[in-house]
N, C-alpha and C positions, 0 to 999 in steps of 0.2 A: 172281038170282045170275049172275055173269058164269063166260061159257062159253070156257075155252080151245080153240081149233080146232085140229085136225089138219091140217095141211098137206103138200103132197105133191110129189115130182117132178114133175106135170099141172099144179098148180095153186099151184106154188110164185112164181110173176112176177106172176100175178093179186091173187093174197092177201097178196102182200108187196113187189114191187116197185113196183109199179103202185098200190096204196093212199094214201090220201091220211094224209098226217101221220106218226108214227113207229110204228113196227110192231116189237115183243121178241119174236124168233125165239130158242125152245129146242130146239137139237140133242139130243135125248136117244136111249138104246137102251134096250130092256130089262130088259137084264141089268145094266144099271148101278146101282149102289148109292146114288152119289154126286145122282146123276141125282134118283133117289126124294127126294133130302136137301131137293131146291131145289126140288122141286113144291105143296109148300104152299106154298112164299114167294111163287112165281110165281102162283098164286092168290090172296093175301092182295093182290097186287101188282095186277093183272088187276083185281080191287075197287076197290079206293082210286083207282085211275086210270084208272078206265071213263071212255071217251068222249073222252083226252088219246092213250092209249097202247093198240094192241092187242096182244094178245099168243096168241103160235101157236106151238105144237109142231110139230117136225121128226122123225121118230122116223129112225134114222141107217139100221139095218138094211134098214128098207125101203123108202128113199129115195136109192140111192146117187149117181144123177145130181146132184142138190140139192147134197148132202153134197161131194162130188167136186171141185164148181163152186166150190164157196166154200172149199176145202183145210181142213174138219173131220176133223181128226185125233184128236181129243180128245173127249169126253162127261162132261159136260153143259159146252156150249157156248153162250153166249149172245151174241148177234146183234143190235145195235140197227141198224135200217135208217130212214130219215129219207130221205122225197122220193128213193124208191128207191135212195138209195144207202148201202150201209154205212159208218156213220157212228162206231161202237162194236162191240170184240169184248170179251169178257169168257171166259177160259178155267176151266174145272172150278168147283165149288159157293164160291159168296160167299153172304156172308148178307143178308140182306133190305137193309137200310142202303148196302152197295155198290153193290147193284144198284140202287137207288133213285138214289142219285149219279150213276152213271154216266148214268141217262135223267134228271137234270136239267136240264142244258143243251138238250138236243133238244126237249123238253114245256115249253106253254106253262103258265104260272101257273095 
């Protein structure tokens, strides 16, 4: 089973910028509802694309430098980064299909 990682202020440039290939960062909080909607998809997604695409949670609350950095304003926010750079934003809960689109171009076959 593939493991979504926790990523953090500390180890936010390590885990994601500096990674090799594309990396789907979810801004989420806890209190978020919408948040909850998109976590099995981002799991289902996490699967199917193990070893193209990694994928890491941001939790907002307790990552405010992160969060700051990149002007998330919004939850759940998804974050496609590509050879460190932000390549793709995706704002509030899309459904598996969207998201999958949007990391099509960036993932190789």
């Amino acid at each position: 089973m593939t493991t979504i990682n926790d990523v953090t202020d500390e180890t936010f440039s390590s885990e994601v910028l500096d990674a090799p290939g594309v990396v789907l960062v979810d801004f989420w909080a806890p209190w978020c509802r919408p948040c909850t909607q998109v976590e099995p998809v981002l799991n289902e997604l996490a699967a199917e694309l193990e070893g193209r695409v990694r994928v890491v949670k941001v939790n907002t609350d307790d990552n405010p430098l992160v969060t700051q950095r990149f002007g998330i304003t919004s939850v759940p926010t998804l974050m496609i980064v590509a050879g460190g750079e932000v390549v793709s934003q995706l704002i509030g809960a899309r459904p598996k299909a969207a998201i999958r689109e949007a990391l099509t171009s960036h993932v190789a076959a």
